[in-house]
C-alpha positions in Angstrom: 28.4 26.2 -11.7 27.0 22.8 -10.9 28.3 20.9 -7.8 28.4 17.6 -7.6 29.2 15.1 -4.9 31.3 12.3 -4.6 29.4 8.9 -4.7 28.4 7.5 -1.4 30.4 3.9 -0.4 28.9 1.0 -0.9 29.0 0.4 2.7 27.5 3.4 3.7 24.8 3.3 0.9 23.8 -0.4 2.6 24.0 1.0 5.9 21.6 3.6 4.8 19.3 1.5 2.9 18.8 -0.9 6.0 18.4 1.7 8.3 15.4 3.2 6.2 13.6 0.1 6.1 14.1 -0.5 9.8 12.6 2.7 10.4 9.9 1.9 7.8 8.9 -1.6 9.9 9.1 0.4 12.8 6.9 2.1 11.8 4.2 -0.3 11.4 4.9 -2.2 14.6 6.0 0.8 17.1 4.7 4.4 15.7 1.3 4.1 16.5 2.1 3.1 19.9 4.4 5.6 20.1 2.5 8.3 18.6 -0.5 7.7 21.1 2.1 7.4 23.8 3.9 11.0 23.2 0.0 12.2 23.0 -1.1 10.8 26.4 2.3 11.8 28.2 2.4 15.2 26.8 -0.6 15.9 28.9 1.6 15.5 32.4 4.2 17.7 31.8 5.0 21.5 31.1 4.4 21.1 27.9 0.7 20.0 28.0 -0.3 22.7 26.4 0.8 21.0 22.4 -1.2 18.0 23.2 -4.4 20.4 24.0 -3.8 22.3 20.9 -3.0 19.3 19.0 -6.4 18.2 20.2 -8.3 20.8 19.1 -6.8 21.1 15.8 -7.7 17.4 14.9 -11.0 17.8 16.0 -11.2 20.5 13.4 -9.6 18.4 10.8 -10.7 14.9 11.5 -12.3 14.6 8.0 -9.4 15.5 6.1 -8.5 11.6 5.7 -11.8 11.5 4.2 -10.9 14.6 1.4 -8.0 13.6 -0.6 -5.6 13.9 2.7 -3.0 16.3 3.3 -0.1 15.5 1.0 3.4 17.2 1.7 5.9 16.9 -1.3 8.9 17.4 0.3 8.0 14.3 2.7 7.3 12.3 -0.6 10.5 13.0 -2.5 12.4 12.4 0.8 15.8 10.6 0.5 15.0 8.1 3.2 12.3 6.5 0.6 15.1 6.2 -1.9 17.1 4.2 -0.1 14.1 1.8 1.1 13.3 1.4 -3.0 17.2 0.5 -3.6 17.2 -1.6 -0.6 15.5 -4.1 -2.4 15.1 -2.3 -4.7 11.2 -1.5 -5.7 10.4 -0.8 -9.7 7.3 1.0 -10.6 7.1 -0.5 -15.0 4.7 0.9 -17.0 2.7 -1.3 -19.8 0.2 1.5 -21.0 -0.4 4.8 -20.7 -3.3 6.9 -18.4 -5.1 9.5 -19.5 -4.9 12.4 -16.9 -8.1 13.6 -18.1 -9.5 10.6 -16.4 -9.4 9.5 -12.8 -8.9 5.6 -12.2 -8.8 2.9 -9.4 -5.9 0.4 -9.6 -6.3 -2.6 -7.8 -3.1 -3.6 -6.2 -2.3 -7.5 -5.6 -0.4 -9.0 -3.5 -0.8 -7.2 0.0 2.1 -8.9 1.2 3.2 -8.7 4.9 4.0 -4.9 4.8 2.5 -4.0 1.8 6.1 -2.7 0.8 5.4 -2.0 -3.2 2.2 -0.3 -2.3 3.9 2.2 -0.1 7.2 2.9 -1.7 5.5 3.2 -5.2 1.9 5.5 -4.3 2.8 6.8 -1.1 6.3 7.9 -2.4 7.9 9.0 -5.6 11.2 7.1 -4.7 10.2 4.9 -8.1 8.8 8.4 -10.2 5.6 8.1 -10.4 5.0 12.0 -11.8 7.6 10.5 -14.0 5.9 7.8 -15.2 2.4 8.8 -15.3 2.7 12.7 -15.7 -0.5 14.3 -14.9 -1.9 11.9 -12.5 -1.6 12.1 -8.6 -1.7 9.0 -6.6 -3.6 8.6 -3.5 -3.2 5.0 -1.3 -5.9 3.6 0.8 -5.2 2.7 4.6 -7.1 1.3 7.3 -9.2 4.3 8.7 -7.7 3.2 12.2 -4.5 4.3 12.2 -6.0 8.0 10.8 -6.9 7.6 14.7 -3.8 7.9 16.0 -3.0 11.3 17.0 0.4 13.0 15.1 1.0 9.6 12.8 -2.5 10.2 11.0 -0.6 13.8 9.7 2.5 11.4 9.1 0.3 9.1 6.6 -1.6 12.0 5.2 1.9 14.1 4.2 2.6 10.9 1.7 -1.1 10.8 0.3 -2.6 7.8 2.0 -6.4 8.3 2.6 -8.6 6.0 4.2 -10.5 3.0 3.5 -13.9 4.0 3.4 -16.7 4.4 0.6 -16.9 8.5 1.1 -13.1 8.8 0.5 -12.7 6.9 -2.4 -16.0 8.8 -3.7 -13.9 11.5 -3.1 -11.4 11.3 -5.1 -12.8 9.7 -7.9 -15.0 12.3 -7.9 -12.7 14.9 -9.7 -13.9 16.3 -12.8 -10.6 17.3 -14.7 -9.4 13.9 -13.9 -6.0 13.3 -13.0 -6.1 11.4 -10.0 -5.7 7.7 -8.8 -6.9 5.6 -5.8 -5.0 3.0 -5.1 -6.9 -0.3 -3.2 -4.9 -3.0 -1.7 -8.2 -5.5 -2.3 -7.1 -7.9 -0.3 -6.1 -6.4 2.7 -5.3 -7.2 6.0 -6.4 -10.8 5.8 -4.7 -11.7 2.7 -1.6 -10.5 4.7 -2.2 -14.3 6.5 -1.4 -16.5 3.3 1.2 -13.9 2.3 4.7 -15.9 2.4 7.7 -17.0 -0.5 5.9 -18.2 -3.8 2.7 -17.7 -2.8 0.1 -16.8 -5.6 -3.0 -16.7 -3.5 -4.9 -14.2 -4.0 -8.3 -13.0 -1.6 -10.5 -11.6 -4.2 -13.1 -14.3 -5.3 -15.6 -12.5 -3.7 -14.3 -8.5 -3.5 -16.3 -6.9 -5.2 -17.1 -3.3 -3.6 -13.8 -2.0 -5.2 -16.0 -2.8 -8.2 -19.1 -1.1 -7.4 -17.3 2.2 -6.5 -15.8 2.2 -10.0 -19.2 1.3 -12.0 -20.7 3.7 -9.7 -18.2 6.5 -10.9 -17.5 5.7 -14.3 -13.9 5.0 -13.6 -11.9 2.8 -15.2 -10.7 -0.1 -13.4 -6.6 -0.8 -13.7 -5.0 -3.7 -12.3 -1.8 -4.2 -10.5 0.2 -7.2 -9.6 3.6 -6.6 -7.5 6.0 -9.4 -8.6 8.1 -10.8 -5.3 5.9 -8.6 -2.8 5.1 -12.1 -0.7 8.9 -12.7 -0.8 9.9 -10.5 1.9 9.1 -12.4 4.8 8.7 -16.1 6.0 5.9 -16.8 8.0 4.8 -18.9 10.8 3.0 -22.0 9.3 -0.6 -21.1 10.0 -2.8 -23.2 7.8 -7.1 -22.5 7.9 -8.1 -24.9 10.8 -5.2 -24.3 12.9 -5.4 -23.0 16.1 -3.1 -19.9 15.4 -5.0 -18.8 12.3 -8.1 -18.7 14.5 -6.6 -16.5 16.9 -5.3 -14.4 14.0 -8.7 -14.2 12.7 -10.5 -13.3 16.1 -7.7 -11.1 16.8 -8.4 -9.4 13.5 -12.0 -9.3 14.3 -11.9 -7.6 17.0 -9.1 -5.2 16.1 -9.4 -4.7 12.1 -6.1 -5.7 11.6 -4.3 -8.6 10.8 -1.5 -9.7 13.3 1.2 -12.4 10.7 4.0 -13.7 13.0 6.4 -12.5 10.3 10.3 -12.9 9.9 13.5 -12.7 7.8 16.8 -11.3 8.8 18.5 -9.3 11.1 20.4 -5.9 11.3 23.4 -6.9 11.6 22.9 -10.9 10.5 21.0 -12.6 8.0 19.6 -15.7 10.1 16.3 -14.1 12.0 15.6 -10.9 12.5 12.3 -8.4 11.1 14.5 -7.0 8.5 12.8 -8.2 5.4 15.2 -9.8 2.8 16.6 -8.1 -0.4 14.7 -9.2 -2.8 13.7 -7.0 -5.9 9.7 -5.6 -6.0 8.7 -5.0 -9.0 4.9 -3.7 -9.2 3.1 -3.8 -12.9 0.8 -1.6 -13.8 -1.5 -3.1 -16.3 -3.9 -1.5 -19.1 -7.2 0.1 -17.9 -10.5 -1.5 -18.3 -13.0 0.8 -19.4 -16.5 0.9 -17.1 -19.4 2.1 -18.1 -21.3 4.7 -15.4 -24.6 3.4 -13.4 -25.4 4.9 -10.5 -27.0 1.7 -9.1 -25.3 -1.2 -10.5 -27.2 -4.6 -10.4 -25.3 -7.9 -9.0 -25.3 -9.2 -12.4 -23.5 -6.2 -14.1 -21.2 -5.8 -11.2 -20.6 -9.6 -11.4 -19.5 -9.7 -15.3 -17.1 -6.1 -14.3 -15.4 -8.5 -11.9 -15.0 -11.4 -13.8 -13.3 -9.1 -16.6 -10.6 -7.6 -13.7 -10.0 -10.9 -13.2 -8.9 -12.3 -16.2 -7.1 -9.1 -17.0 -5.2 -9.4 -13.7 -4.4 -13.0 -14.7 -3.3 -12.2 -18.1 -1.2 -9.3 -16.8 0.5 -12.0 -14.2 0.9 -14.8 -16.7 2.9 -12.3 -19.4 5.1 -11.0 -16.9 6.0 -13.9 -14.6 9.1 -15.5 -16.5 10.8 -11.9 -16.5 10.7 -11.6 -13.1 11.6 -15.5 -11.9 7.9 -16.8 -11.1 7.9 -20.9 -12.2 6.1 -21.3 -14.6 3.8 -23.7 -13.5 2.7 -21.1 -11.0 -0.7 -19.1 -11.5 -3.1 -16.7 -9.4 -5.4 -18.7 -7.3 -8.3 -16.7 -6.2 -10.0 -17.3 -2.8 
């Protein structure tokens, strides 16, 4: 006999959507902070003896963000990500089919502030990605920092993230059978700086390594663009010259990560607040471009590679932007 459940309210099913993204910027602001703090303390009290343990054990599996991570299903197909995807809500849309007998490297554009749309869609199946592409298992690049941070680098790993470095994405490109997908947000961290309502700026002029690693592997290149990402957050004005975007940049520098002095609205108001704003995501995934395998590509052949991705990301942004509200007059600038 099948049971079934009375719909949630309205109310409650806001109240539960909020909360999950609260938890979710939290978690970039607070958790590794946190993390490192529990870590640290651990080692005063009775209960020293997990952080000692813990220690040991991560010794023994540092390289695992290096091998395909550690991913936990249950985490991925939580409930909390379901309510951050209808918060907004996030769409995953389809435009061509991938072969799982082939692995592939999908460029996503824009990072955003939060990157929202590359979480909720690779590092989740909230929007069904087995669904949507059966036979192929996502992976998401991260900053190899945070797989520093004691107990949150498990956290990342449990949804598939992996870091950002050549020998992981070898990694999983690597796969003979196929059937698995690395995820590159190209313009990272820095891009985060320009990334505010109705911009179309994208840093990718001169990214090319993303490139390279597929050439080098024989992997098709697919690209990505996630419609209303940069519409999340306002941002404090911070044009190139200014004095705050050259302490972002130094700060970034120094650190590896980007520092945006982001807003939007509040918990329980709309007016300021680091609540991002409901606004629907909606990331499209575009056709793959084939690429042929050389082990040491020249600058030339890498160089005419690019300049393909980006006139297929361009053409997959100008046939998609008057369904989801872009102005017409608006196209990708590349930086």
């Amino acid at each position: 006999m099948k049971i079934e459940f009375a719909p949630l309210s309205l109310p409650l099913q806001r109240r539960l959507q909020t909360a999950a993204v609260v938890q979710w910027v939290f978690s970039f602001l607070c958790l590794a902070q946190c993390c490192t703090a529990a870590f640290i303390g651990l080692l005063f009290t009775r209960f020293w003896l997990l952080s000692v343990l813990y220690a040991a054990w991560w010794f023994v599996d540092r390289e695992a963000p290096l091998r395909g991570g550690r991913r936990i299903h249950i985490v991925r197909n939580s409930a909390v990500w379901r309510h951050m995807r209808d918060f907004f809500p996030v769409k995953l849309v389809k435009t061509a089919e991938l072969d799982p007998r082939q692995n592939y490297l999908v460029g996503f554009h824009p990072h955003g502030v939060l990157a929202v749309g590359a979480f909720v869609n690779f590092g989740t199946e909230a929007t069904g990605f087995s669904t949507i592409f059966p036979g192929i298992t996502p992976h998401l690049m991260m900053l190899s920092l945070w797989f520093r941070v004691p107990f949150l680098r498990d956290y990342l790993m449990s949804g598939g993230l992996v870091s950002s470095d050549k020998e992981s994405a070898y990694h999983v490109l690597q796969r003979p059978e196929g059937g698995n997908l690395l995820a590159i947000i190209v313009g990272g961290a820095q891009e985060a700086l320009d990334a505010r309502p109705g911009s179309c700026t994208l840093l990718l002029k001169n990214r090319k390594g993303f490139v390279r690693v597929a050439i080098e592997r024989g992997t098709p290149l697919v690209p990505a663009f996630s419609f209303g990402e940069n519409e999340l957050f306002d941002q404090v004005s911070n044009p190139k010259g200014s004095w705050l975007r050259w302490i972002q940049h130094q700060l970034q520098q120094i650190m590896g990560i980007s520092l945006p002095l982001f807003h939007a609205r509040g918990i329980f108001q709309y007016s300021f607040g680091l609540v991002p704003y409901r606004r629907p995501i909606n990331t499209v995934i575009g056709k793959p471009i084939p690429v042929l395998k050389k082990h040491k590509p020249s600058e030339e052949e890498v160089d005419r590679v690019h300049e393909k991705y980006l006139e297929e990301l361009s053409k997959l942004f100008e046939e998609h932007k008057a369904k989801y509200n872009v102005p017409e007059d608006s196209h990708l600038e590349f930086i």
